[in-house]
PDB file of the backbone (N, CA, C, O) and the ligand in Angstrom, with CONECT records:
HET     ZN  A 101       1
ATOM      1  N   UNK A   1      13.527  86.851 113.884  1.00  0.00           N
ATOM      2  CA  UNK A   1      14.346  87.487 114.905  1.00  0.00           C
ATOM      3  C   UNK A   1      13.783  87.246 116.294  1.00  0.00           C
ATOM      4  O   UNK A   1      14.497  86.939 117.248  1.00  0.00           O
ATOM      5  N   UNK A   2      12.370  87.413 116.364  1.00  0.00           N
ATOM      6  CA  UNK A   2      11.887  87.091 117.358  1.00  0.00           C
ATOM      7  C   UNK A   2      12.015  85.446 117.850  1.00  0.00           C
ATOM      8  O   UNK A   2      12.352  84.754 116.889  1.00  0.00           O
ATOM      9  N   UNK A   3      11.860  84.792 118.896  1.00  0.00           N
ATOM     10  CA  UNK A   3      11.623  83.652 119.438  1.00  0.00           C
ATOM     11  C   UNK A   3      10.623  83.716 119.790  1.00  0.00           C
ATOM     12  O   UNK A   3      10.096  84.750 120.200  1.00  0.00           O
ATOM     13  N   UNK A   4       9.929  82.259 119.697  1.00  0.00           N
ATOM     14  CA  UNK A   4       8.715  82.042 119.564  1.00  0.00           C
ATOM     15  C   UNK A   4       8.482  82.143 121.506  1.00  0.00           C
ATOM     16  O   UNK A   4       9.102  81.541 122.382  1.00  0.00           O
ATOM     17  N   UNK A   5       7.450  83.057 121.611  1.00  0.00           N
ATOM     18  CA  UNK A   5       6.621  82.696 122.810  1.00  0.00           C
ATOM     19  C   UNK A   5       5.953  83.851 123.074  1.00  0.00           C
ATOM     20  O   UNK A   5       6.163  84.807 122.328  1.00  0.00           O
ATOM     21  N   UNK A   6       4.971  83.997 124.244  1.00  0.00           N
ATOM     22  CA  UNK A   6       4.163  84.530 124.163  1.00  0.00           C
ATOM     23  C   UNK A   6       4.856  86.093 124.519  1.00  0.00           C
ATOM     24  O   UNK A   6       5.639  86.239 125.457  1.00  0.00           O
ATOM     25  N   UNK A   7       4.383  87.353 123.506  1.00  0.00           N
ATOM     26  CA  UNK A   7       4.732  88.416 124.816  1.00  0.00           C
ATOM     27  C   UNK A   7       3.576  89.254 125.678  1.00  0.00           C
ATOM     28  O   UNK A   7       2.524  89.767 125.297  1.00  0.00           O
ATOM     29  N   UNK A   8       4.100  89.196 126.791  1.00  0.00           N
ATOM     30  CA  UNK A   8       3.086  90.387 127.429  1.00  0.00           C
ATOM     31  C   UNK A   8       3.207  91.299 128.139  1.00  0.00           C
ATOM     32  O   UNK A   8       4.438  91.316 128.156  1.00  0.00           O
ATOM     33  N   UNK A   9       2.868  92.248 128.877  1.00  0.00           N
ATOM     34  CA  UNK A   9       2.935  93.620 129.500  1.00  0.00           C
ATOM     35  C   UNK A   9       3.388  93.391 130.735  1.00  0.00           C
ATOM     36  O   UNK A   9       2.780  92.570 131.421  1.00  0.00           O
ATOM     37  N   UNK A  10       4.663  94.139 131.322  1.00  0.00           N
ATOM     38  CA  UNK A  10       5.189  94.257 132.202  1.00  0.00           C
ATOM     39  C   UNK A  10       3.922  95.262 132.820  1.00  0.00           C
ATOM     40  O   UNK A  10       3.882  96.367 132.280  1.00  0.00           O
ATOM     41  N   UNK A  11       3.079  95.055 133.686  1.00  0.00           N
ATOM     42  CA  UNK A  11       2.214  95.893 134.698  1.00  0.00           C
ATOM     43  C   UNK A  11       3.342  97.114 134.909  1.00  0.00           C
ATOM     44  O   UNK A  11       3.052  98.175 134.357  1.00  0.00           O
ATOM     45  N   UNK A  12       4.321  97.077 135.490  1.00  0.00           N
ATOM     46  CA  UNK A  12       4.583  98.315 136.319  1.00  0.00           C
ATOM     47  C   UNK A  12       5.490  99.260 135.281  1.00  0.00           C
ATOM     48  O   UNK A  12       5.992 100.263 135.788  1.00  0.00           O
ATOM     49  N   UNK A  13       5.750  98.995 133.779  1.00  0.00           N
ATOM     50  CA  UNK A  13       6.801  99.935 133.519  1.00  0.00           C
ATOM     51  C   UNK A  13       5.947  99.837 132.393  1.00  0.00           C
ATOM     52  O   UNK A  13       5.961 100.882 131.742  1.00  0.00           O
ATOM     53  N   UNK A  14       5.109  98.841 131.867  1.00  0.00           N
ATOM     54  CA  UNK A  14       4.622  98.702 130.092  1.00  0.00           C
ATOM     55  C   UNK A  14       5.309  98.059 129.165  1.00  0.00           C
ATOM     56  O   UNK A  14       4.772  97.962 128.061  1.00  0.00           O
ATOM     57  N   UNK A  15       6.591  97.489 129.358  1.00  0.00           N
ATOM     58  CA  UNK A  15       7.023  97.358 128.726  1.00  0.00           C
ATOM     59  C   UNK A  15       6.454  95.844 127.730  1.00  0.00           C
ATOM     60  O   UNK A  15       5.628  95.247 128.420  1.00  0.00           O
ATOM     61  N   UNK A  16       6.610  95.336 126.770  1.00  0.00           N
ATOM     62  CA  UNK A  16       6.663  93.922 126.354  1.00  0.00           C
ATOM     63  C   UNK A  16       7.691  92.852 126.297  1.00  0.00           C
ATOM     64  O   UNK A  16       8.514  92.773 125.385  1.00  0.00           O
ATOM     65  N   UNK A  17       7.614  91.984 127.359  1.00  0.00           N
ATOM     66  CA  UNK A  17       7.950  91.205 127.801  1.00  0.00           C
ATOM     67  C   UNK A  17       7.879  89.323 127.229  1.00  0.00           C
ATOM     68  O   UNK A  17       6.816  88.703 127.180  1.00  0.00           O
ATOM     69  N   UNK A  18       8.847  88.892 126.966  1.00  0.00           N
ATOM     70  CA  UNK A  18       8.557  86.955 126.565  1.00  0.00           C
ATOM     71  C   UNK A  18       8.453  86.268 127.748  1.00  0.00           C
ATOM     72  O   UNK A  18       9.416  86.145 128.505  1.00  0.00           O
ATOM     73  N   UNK A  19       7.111  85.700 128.026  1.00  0.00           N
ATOM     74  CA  UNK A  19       6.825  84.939 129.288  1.00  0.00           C
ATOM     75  C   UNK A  19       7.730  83.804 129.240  1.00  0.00           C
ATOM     76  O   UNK A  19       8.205  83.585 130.354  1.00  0.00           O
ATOM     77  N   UNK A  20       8.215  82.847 128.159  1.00  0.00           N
ATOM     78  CA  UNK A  20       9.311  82.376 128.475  1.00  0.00           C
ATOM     79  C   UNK A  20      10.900  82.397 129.497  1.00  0.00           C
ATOM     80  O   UNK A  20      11.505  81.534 130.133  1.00  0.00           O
ATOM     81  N   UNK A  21      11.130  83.911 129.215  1.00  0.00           N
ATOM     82  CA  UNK A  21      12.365  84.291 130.152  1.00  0.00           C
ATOM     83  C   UNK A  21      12.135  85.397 131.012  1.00  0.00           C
ATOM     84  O   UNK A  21      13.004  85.926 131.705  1.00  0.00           O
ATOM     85  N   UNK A  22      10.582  85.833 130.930  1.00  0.00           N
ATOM     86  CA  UNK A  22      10.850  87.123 132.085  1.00  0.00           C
ATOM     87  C   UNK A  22      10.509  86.497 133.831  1.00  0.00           C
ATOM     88  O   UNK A  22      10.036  85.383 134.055  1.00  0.00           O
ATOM     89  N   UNK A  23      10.875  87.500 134.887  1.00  0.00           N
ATOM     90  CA  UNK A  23      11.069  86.885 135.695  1.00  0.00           C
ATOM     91  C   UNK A  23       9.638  87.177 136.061  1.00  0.00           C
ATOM     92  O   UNK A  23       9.124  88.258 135.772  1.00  0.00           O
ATOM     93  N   UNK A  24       8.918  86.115 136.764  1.00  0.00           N
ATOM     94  CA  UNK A  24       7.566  86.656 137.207  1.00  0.00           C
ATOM     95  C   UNK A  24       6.951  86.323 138.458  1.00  0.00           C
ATOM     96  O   UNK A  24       7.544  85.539 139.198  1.00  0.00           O
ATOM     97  N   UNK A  25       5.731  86.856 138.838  1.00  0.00           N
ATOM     98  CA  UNK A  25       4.968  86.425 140.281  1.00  0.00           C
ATOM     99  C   UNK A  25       3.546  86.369 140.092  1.00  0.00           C
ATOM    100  O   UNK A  25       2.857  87.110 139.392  1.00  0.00           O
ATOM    101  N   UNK A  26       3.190  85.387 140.812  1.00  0.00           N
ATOM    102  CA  UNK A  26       1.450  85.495 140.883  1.00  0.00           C
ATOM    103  C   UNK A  26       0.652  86.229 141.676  1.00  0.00           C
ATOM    104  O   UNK A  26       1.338  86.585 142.634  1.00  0.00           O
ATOM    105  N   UNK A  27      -0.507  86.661 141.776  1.00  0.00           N
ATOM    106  CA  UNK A  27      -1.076  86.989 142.423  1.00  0.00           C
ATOM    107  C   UNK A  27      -2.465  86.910 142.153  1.00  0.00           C
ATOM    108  O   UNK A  27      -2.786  87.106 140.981  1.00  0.00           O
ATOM    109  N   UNK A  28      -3.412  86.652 143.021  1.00  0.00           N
ATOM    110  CA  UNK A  28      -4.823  86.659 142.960  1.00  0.00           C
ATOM    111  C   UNK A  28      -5.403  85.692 141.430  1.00  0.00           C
ATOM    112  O   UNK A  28      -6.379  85.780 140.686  1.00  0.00           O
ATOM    113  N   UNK A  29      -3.868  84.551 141.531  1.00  0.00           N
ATOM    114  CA  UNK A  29      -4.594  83.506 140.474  1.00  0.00           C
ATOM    115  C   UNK A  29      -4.031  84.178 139.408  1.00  0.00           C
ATOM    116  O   UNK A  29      -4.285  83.370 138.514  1.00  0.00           O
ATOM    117  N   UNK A  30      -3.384  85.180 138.815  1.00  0.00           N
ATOM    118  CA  UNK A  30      -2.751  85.476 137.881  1.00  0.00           C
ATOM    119  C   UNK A  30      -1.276  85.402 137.879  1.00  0.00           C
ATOM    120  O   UNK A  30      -0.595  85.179 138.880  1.00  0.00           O
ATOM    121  N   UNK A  31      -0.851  85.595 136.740  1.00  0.00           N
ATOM    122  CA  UNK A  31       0.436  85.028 136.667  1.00  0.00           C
ATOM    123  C   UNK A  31       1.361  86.705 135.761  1.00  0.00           C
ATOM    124  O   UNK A  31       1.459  86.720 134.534  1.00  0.00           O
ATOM    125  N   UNK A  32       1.714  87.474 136.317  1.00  0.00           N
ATOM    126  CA  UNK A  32       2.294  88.741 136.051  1.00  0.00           C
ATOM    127  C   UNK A  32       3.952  88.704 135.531  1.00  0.00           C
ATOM    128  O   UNK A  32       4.804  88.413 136.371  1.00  0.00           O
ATOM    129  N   UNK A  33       4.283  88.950 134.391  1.00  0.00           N
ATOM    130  CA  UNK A  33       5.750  89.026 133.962  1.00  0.00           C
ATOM    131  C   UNK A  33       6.304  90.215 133.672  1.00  0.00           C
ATOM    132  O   UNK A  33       5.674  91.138 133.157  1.00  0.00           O
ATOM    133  N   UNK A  34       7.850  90.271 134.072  1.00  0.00           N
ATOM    134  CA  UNK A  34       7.866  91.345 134.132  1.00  0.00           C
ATOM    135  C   UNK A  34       9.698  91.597 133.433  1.00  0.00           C
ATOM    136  O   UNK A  34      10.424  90.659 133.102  1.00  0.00           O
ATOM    137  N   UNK A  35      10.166  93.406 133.344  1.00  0.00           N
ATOM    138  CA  UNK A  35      11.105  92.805 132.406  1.00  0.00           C
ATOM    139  C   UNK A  35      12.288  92.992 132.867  1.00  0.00           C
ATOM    140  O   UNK A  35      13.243  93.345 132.175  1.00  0.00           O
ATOM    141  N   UNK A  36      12.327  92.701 134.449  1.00  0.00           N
ATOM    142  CA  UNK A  36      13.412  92.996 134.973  1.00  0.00           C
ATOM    143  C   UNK A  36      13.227  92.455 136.173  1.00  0.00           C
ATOM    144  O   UNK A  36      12.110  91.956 136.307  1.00  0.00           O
ATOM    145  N   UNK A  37      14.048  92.368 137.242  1.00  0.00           N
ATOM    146  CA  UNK A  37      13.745  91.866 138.901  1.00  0.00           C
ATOM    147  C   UNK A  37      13.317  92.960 139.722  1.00  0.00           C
ATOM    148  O   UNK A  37      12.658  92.893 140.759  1.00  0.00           O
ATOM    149  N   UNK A  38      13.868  94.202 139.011  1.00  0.00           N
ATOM    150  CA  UNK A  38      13.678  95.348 139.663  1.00  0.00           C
ATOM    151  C   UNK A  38      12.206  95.615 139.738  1.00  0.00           C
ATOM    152  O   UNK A  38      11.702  95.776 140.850  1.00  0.00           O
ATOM    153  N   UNK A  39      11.537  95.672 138.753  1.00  0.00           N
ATOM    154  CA  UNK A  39       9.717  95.466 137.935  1.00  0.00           C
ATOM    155  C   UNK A  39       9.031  94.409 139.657  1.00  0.00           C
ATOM    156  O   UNK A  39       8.329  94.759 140.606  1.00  0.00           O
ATOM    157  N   UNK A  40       9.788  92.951 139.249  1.00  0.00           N
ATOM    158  CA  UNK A  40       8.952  92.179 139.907  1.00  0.00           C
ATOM    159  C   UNK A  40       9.464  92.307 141.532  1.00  0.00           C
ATOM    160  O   UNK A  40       8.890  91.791 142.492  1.00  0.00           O
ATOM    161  N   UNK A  41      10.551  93.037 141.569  1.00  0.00           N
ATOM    162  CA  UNK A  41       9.716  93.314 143.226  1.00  0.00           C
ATOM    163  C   UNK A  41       9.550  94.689 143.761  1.00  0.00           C
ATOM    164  O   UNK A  41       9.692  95.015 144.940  1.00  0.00           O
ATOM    165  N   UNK A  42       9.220  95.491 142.728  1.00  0.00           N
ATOM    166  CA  UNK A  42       8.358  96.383 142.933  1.00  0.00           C
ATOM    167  C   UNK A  42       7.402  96.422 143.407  1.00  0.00           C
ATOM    168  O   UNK A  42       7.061  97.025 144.425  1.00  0.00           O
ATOM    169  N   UNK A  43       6.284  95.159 142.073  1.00  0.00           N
ATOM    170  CA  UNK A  43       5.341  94.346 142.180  1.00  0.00           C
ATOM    171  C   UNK A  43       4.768  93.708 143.220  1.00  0.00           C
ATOM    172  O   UNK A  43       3.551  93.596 143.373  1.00  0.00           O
ATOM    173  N   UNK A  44       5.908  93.132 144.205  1.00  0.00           N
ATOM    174  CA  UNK A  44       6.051  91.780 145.263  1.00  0.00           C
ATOM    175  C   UNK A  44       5.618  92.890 146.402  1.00  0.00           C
ATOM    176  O   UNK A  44       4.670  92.735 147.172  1.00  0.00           O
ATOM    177  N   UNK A  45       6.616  94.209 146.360  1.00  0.00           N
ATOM    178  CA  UNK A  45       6.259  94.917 147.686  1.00  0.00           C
ATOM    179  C   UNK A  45       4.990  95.406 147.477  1.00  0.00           C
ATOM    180  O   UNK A  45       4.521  95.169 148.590  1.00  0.00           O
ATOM    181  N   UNK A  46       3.998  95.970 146.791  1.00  0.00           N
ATOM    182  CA  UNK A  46       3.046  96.568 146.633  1.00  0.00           C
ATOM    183  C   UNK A  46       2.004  95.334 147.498  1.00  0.00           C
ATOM    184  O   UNK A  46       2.090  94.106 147.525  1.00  0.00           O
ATOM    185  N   UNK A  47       1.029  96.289 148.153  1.00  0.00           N
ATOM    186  CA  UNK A  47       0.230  95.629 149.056  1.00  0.00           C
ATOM    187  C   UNK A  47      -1.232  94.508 148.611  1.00  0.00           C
ATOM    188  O   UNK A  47      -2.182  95.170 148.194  1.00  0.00           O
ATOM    189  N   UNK A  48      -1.460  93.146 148.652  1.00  0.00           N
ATOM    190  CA  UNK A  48      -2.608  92.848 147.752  1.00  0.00           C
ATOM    191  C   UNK A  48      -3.528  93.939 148.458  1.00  0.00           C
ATOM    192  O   UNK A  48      -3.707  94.518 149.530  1.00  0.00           O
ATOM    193  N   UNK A  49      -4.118  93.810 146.807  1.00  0.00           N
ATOM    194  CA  UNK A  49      -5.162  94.588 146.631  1.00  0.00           C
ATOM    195  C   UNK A  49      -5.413  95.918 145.946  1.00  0.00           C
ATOM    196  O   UNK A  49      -6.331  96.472 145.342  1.00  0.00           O
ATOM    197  N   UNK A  50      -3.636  96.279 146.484  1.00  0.00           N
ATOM    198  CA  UNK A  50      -3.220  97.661 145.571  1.00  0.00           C
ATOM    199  C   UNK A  50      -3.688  97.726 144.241  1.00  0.00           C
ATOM    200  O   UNK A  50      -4.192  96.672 143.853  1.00  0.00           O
ATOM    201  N   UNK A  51      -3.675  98.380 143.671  1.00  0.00           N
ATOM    202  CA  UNK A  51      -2.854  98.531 142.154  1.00  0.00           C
ATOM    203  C   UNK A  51      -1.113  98.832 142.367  1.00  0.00           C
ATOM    204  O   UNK A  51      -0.873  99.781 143.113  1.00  0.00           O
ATOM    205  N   UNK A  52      -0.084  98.216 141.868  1.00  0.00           N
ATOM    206  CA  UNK A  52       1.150  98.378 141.649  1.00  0.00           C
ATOM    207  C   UNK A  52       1.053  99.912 140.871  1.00  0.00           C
ATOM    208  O   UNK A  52       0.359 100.322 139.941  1.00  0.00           O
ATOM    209  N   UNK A  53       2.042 100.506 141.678  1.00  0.00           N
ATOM    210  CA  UNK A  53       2.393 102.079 140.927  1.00  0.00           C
ATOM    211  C   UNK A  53       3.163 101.921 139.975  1.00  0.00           C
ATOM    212  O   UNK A  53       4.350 101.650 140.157  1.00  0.00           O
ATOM    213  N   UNK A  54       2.620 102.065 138.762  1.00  0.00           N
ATOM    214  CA  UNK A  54       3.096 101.956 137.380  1.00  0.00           C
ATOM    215  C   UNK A  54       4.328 102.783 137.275  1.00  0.00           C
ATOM    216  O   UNK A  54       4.510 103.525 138.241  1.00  0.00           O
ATOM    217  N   UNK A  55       5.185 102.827 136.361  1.00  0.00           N
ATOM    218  CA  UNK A  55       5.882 103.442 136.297  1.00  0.00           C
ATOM    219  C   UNK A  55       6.814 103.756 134.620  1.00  0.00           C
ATOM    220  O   UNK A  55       7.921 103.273 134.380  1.00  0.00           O
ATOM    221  N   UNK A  56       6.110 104.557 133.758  1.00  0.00           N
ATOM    222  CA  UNK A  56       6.038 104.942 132.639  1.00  0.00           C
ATOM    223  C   UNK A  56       7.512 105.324 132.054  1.00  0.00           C
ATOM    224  O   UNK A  56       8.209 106.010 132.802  1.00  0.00           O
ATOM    225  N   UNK A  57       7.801 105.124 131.382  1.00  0.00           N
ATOM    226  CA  UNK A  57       8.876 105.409 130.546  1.00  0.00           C
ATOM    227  C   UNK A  57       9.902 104.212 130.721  1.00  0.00           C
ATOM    228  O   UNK A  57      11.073 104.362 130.372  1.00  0.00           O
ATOM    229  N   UNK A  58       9.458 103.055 131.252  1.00  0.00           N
ATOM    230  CA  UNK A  58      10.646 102.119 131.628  1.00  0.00           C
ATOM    231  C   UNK A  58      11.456 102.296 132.724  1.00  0.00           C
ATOM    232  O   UNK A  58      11.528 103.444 133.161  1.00  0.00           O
ATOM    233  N   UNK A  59      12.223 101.231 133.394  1.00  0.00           N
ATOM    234  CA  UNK A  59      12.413 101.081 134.732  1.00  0.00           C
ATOM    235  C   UNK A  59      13.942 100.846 134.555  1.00  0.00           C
ATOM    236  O   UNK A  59      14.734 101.322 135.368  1.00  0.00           O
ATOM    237  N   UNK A  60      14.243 100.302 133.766  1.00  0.00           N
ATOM    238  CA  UNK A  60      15.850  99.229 133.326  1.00  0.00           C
ATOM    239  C   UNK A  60      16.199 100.183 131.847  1.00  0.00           C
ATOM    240  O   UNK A  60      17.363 100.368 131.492  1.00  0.00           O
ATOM    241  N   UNK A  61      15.527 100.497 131.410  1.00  0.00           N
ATOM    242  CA  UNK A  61      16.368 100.681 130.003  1.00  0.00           C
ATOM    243  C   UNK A  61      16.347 101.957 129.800  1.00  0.00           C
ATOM    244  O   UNK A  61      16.899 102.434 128.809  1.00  0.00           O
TER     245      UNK A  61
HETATM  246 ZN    ZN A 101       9.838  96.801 133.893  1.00  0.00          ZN2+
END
């Protein structure tokens, strides 16, 4: 059921995410995915250096 690729943690909501199709941004040499646009420019506005204000229970769903 699944498709093959990697999943990983949306930083700002938790969610699990396929780096294949989520939309994402770098920062500080990392590469952050996330599971919505809403997530990644949450992400985008937060200041380097911050920590991004998480945001628990999901953002989109
Ligand atoms: Zn999210």
């Amino acid at each position: 059921m699944t498709k093959s690729g990697s999943l990983t943690k949306d930083p700002i909501c938790g969610m699990n995410v396929d780096e294949a199709t989520a939309p994402h941004a770098e920062r500080a040499g990392k590469t952050f995915y996330f599971c919505c646009e809403k997530c990644q420019q949450k992400f985008l506005a937060t200041p380097a250096g911050a920590e991004p204000a998480t945001q628990s229970g999901g953002c989109c769903g």
